[in-house]
C-alpha positions as CSV (number, residue, x, y, z in Angstrom):
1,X,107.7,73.9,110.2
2,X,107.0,76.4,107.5
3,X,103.3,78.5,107.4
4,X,100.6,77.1,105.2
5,X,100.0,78.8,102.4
6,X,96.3,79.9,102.1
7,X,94.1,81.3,99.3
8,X,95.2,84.9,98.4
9,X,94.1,87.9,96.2
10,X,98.0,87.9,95.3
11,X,97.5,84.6,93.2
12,X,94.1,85.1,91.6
13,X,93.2,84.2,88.3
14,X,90.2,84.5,85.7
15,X,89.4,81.2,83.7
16,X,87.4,81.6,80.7
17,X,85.4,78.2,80.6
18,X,83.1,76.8,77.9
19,X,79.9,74.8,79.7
20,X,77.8,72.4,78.1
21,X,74.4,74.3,79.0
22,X,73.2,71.8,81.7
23,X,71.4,73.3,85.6
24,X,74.3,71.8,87.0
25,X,77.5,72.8,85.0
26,X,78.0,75.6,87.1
27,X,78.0,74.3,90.2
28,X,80.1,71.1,89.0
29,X,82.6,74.0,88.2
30,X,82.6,75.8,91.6
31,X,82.6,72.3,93.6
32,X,86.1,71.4,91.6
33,X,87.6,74.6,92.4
34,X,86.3,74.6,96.2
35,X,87.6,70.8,96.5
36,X,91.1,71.6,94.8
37,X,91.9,74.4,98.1
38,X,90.8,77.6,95.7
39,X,88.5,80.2,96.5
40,X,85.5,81.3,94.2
41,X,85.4,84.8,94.4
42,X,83.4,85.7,91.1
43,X,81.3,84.1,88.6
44,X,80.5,86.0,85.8
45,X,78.1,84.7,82.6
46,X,79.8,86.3,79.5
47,X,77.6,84.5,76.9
48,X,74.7,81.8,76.3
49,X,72.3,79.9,74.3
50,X,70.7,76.5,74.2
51,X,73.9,74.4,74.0
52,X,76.6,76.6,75.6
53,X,77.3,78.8,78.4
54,X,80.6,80.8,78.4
55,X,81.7,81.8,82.2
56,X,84.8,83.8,83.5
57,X,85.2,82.3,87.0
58,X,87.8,83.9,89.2
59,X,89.3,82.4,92.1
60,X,91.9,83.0,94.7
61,X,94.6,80.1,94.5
62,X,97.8,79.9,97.0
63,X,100.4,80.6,94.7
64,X,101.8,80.0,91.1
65,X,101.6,76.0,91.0
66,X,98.6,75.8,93.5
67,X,96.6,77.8,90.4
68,X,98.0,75.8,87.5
69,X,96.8,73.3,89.5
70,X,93.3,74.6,90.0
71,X,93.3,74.9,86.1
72,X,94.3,71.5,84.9
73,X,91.2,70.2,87.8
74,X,89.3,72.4,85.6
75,X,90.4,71.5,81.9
76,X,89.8,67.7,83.1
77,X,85.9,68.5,83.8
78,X,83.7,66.4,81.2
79,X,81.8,69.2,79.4
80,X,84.3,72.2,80.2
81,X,86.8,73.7,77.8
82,X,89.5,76.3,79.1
83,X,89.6,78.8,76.7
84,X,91.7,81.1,78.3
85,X,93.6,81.9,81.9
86,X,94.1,85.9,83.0
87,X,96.8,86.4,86.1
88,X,95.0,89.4,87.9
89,X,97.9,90.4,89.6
90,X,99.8,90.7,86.3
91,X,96.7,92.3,84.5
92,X,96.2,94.9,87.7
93,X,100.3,95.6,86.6
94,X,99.9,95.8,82.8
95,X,101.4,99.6,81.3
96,X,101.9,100.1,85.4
97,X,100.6,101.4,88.4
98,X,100.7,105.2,88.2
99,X,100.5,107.9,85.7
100,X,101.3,111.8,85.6
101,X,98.3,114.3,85.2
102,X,98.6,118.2,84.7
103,X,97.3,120.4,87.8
104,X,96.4,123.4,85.5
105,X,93.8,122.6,82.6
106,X,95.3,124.9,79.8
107,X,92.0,125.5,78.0
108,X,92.9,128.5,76.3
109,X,95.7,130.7,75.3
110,X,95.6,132.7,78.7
111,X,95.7,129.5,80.6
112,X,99.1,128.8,78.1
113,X,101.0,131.7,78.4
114,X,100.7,131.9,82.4
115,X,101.7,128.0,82.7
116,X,104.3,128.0,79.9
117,X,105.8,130.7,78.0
118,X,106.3,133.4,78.3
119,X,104.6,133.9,81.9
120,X,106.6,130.9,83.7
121,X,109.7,132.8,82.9
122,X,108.8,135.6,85.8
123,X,108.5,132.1,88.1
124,X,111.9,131.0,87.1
125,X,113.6,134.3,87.8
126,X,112.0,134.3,91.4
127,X,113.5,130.6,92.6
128,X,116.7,132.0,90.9
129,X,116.3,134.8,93.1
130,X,115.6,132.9,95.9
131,X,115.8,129.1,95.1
132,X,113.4,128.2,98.4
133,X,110.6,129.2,96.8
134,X,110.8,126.0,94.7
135,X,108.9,124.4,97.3
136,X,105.9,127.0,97.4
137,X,106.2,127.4,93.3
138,X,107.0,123.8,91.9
139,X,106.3,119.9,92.2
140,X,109.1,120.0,95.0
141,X,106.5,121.2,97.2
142,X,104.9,117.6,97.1
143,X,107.1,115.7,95.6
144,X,109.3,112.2,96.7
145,X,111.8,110.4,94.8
146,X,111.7,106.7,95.5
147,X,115.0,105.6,95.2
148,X,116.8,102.0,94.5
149,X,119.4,99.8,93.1
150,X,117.5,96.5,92.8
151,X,119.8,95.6,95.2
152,X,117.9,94.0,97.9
153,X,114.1,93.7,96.6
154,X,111.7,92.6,99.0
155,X,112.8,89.1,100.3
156,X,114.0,88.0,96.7
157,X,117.5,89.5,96.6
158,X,119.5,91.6,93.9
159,X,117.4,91.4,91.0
160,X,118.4,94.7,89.3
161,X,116.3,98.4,88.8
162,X,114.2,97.0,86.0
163,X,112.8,94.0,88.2
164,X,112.5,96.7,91.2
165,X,110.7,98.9,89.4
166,X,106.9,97.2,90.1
167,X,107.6,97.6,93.9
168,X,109.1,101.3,93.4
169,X,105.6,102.1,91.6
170,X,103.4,100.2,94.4
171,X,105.1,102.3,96.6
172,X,104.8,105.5,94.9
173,X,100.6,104.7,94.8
174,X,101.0,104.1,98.5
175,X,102.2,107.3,98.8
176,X,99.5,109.1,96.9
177,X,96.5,107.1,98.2
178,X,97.2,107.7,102.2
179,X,99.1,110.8,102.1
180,X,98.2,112.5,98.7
181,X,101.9,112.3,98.0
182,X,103.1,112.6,94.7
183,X,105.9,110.0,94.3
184,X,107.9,108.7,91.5
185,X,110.7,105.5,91.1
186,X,114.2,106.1,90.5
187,X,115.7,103.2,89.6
188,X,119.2,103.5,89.0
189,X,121.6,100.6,86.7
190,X,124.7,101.0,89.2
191,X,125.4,99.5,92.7
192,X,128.2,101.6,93.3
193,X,127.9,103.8,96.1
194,X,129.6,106.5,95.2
195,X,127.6,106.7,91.7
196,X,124.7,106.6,93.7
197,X,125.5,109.2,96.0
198,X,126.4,111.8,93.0
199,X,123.2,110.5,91.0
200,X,120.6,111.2,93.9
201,X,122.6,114.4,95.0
202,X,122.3,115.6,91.4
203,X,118.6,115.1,90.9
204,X,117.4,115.8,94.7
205,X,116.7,119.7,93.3
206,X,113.0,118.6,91.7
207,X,111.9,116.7,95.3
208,X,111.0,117.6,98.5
209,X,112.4,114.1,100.3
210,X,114.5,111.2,99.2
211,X,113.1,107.6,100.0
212,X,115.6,105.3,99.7
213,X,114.2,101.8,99.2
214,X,115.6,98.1,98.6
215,X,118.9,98.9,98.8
216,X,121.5,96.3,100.7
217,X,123.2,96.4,103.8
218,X,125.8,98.0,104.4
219,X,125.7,100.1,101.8
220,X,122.4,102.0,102.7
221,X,123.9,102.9,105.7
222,X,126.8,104.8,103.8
223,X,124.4,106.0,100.9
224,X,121.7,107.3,104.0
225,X,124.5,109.1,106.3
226,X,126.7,110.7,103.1
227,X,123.2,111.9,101.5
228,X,122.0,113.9,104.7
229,X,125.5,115.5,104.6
230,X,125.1,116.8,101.1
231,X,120.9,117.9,101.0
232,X,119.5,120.2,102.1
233,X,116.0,117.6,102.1
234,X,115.2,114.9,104.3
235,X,116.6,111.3,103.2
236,X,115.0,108.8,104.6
237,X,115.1,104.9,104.2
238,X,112.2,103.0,104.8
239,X,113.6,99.2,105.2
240,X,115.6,100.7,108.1
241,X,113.2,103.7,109.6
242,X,109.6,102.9,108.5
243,X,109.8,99.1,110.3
244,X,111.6,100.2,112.9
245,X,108.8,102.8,113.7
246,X,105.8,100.4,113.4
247,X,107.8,98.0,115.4
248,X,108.1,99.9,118.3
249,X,104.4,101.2,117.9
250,X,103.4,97.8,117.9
251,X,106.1,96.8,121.1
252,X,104.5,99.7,123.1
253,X,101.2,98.5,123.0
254,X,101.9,95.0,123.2
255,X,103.7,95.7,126.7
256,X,100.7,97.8,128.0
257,X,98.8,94.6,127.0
258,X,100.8,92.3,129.0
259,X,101.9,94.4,131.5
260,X,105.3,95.5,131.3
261,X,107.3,98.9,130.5
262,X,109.9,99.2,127.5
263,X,112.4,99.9,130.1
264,X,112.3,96.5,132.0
265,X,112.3,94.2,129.2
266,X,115.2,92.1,127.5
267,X,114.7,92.1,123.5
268,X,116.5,89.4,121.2
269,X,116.5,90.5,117.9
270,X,116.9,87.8,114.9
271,X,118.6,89.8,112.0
272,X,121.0,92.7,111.9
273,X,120.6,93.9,108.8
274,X,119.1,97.1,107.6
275,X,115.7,96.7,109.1
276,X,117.0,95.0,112.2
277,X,119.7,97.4,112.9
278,X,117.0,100.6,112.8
279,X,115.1,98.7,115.1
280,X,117.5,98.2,117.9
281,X,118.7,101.9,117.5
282,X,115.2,103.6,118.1
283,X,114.5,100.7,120.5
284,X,117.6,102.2,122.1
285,X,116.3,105.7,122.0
286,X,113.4,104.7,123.0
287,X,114.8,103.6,126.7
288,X,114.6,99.7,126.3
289,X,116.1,97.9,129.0
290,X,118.4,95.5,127.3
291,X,118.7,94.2,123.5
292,X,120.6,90.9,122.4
293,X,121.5,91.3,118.6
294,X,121.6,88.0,117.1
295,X,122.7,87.1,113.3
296,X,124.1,84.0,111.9
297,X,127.1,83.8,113.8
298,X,125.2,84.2,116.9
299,X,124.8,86.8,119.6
300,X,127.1,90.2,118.6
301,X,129.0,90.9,121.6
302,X,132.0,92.6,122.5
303,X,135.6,91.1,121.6
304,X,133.7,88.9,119.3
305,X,136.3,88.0,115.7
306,X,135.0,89.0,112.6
307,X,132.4,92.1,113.2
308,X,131.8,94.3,110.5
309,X,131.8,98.0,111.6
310,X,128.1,98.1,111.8
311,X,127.9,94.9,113.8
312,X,130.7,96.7,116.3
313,X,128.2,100.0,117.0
314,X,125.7,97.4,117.9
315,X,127.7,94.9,120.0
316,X,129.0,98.3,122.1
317,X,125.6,99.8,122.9
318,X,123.5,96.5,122.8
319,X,123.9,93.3,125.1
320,X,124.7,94.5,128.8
321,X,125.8,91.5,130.2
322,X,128.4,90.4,127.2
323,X,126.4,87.3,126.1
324,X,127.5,84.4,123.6
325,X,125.5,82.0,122.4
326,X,122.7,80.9,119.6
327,X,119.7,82.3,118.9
328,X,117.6,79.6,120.7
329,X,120.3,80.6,123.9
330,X,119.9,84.0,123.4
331,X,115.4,83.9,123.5
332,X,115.7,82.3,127.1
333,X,114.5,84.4,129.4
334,X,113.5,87.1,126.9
335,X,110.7,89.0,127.1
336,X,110.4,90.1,123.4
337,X,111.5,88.2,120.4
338,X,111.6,90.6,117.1
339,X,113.0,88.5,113.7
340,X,113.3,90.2,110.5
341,X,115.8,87.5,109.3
342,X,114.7,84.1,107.6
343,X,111.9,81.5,108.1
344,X,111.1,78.5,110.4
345,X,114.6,79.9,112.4
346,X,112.5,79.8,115.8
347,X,110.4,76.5,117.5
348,X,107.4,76.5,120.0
349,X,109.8,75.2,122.5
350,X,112.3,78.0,122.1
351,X,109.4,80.3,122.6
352,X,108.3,78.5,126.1
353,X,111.6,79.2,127.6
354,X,110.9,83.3,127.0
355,X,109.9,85.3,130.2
356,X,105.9,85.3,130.9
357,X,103.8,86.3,128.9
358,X,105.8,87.1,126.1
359,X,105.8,88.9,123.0
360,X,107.0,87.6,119.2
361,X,107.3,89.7,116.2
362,X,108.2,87.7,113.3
363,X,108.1,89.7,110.6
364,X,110.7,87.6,108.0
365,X,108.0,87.4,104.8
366,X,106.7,86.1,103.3
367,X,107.4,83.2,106.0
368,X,108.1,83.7,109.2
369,X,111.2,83.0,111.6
370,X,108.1,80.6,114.1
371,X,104.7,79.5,112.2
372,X,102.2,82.0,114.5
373,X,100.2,79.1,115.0
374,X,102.7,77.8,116.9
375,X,104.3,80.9,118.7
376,X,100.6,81.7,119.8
377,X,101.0,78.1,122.0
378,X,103.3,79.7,124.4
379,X,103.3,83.9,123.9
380,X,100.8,86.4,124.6
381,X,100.9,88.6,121.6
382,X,102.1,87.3,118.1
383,X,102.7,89.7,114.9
384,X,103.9,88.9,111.5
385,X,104.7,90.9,108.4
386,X,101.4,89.1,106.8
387,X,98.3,90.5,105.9
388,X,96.3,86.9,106.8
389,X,97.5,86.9,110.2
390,X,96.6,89.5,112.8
391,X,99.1,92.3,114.0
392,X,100.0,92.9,110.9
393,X,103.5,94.9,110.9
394,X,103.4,97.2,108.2
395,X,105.7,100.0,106.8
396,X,102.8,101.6,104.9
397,X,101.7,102.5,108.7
398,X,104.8,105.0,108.6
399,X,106.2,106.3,105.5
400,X,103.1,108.0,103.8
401,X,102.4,110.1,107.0
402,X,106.2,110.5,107.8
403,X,106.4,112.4,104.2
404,X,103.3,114.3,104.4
405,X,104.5,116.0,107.8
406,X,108.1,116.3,106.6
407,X,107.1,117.5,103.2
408,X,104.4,119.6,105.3
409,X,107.5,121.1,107.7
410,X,109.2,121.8,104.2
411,X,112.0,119.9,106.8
412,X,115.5,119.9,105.9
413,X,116.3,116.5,107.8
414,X,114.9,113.5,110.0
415,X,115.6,112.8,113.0
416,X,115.4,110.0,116.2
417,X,113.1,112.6,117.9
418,X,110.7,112.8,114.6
419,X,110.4,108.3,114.3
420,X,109.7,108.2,118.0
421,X,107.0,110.9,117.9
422,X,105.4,108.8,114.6
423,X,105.8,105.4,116.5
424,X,104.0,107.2,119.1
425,X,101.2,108.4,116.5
426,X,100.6,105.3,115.5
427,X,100.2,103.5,119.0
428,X,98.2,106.0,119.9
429,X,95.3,105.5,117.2
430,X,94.9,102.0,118.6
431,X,94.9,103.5,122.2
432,X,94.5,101.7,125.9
433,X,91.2,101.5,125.7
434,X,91.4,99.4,122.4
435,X,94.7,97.3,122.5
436,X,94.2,93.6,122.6
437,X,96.5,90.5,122.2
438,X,94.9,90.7,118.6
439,X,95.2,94.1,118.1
440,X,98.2,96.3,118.2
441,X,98.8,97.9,115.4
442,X,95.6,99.9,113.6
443,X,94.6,98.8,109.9
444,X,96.5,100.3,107.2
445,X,93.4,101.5,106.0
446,X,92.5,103.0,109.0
447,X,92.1,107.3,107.7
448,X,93.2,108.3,111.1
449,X,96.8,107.0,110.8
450,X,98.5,108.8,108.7
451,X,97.0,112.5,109.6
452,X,97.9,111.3,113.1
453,X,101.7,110.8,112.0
454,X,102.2,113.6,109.6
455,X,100.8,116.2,112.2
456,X,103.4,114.5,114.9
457,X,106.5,114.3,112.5
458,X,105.7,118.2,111.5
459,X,105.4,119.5,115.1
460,X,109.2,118.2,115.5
461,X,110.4,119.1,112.1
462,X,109.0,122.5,111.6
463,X,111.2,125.6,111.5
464,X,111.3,127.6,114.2
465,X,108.9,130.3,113.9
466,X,109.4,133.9,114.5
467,X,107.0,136.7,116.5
468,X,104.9,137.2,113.1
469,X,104.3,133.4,113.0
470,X,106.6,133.3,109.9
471,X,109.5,130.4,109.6
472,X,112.5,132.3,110.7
């Protein structure tokens, strides 16, 4: 049983109507949108006189066809013309999402000649001199290249860099709005790893940080491992680290609201992917007692026929006691179920034969492995990956403070020990004394998260510091 879709900002539209000038045209209007499962949001007058009112009326529909929908209700009114229908979303996109603007206001000559020639040639000789000082003297100081293919964009599949390119510049706002990082999308028309490797190595000198985004499995796990071997900047990609660090922020404080420690519970995961294979290795750092990695062929374990090199790693650190079996198999007796794979994969019934009171993470978008409706029936905590449920698993919870404290550190890599001490920031802004079944994970507009994460990824990324306090 798939989720119902509900009424969201992600499928509003404007409707230009025409009114015959009656007391009761407006409302006539309103009750047709509330009856055909929209939501009125706005209702603007845009002109009148003694025959006519002209209204923009903006409502909140449930998807594409749920809006055309609303709009032919509308059209069929007696006394109401459509004149014209605005997508939001697609307006709030028009010419993009982000835009360059110069630090320096060159007002005058003086102003000139310091930012551009002839005075920036003196800044140039210094970083040739000594090229770290392009992070005190340059954008590299602040700046992240967000990185894809198209391969692997959201949950649509390989639609190519130009169709990428609207997430690459939501994420690159994400960065500036909670981290004041300045971001900008790469999106590069090859999937060939090795072209991808030389392309990113060859630009990385005007960034501080590489995010790596949308990119498929396996080949982000190559692309990740041989771009820390050649930069000297931290490479980082958020599919794989920035869920698995909310996850596990989330998973702490959903055990300290049922009761239980990381290190005595058993933890199916649904999906060994990119994001699903990050998860089970910081769970894994992280001290978790067991982990059963499922995928479509079933539970990975040792001596099974066909494993991928990835899928071996995991099936030799993962699954103490060798299990085989299905999915449904696999959840029995679990005390955590964590999906990032595909929809309706997971029943209320599979859920009631879990441990007690236990927790289910599924985080498949934009519908879920189990309905939470349902899961709710028999576990104690529920989160999705959705923004109308509650628990609300989000990378944007990471990846803005992660680069703020790494760009901070002017850090040369990431590390295990750096996504366990942000999982840990981020747990701990929620805190004992606020953690509920309903609340495990803070807002992602909460201000407090991504200070909180930047100052703990710096304290373990920072240089070592000589007597004089100076980066040795």
């Amino acid at each position: 049983m798939s989720i119902a879709k509900l009424p969201s900002a992600g499928f509003s539209i404007t409707v230009r109507l025409a009114l015959v000038a009656d007391a009761g045209a407006i409302g006539r209007v309103t009750t047709a949108v509330g009856e055909a499962g929209a939501i009125v949001t706005a209702l603007d007058v845009v002109s009148s006189d003694h025959r006519r009112v002209v209204v923009d009326l903006t409502c909140d529909a449930a998807d594409s066809t749920h809006a055309e929908q609303v709009t032919t209700v509308l059209s069929e009114l007696e006394g109401v013309k459509v004149r014209k229908v605005s997508d939001r979303t697609f307006l709030l996109h028009l010419g993009g999402k982000i835009e360059v603007t110069p630090k320096v206001s060159l007002r005058n000559r003086d102003e000139l000649s310091m930012a551009y020639t002839p005075g920036v040639a003196r800044v140039c000789q210094a970083i040739a001199e000594n090229p770290e000082d392009a992070r005190r003297l340059t954008i590299k100081r602040n700046t992240v290249a967000v990185v894809t293919d198209g391969s692997a964009v959201l949950g649509l599949g390989n639609l190519g860099p130009e169709a990428a390119l609207p997430v690459m510049e939501g994420k690159a706002a994400l960065f500036k709005k909670f981290a004041g990082v300045d971001a900008w999308p790469v999106c590069l028309d090859t999937q060939d790893t090795d072209e991808i490797v030389d392309i990113v190595t060859a630009i990385a000198p005007a960034y501080g940080g590489i995010n790596l985004e949308d990119i498929a499995a396996p080949r982000c796990f190559e692309i990740e491992a041989r771009l820390r071997e050649r930069l000297n900047i931290p490479v980082f990609h958020d599919d794989q680290h920035g869920t698995a660090i909310v996850v596990l922020a989330a998973l702490q404080n959903g055990l300290r609201v049922v009761g239980k420690q990381l290190s005595d519970v058993r933890v199916t995961v649904s999906g060994a992917g990119a994001a699903g294979t990050a998860i089970m290795n910081l769970l894994l750092k992280s001290g978790v007692g067991d982990i059963i990695a499922c995928d479509r062929p079933g539970a990975l374990h040792r001596g099974m026929p066909g494993l991928s090199p990835s899928w071996r790693k995991l099936a030799d650190c993962t699954n103490k006691d060798n299990f085989s079996g299905t999915l449904a198999e696999a959840v029995a007796g679990s005390d955590v179920f964590i999906g990032v794979s595909a929809p309706n994969i997971l029943t209320g019934a599979d859920v009631a034969t879990m441990a007690k009171d236990p927790v289910v993470f599924a985080l498949a978008n934009p519908d879920p492995e189990i309905d939470p409706r349902e899961a709710a029936e028999h576990a104690a905590i529920v989160a999705t990956g959705r923004s109308d449920q509650p628990n609300q698993i989000n990378n944007v919870l990471a990846f803005p403070g992660v680069f703020r404290g790494m760009l901070d550190a002017q850090a040369t890599n990431w590390s295990d020990e750096a996504a366990l001490a942000a999982a840990n920031a981020i747990a701990g802004v929620v805190g004992d004394d606020k953690a509920n079944p309903s609340f495990i994970v803070p807002s992602v507009f909460d201000p407090h998260v991504a200070p909180a994460v930047a100052q703990a990824v710096k304290d373990v990324l920072r240089p070592p510091q000589n007597g004089n306090g100076i980066a040795a």
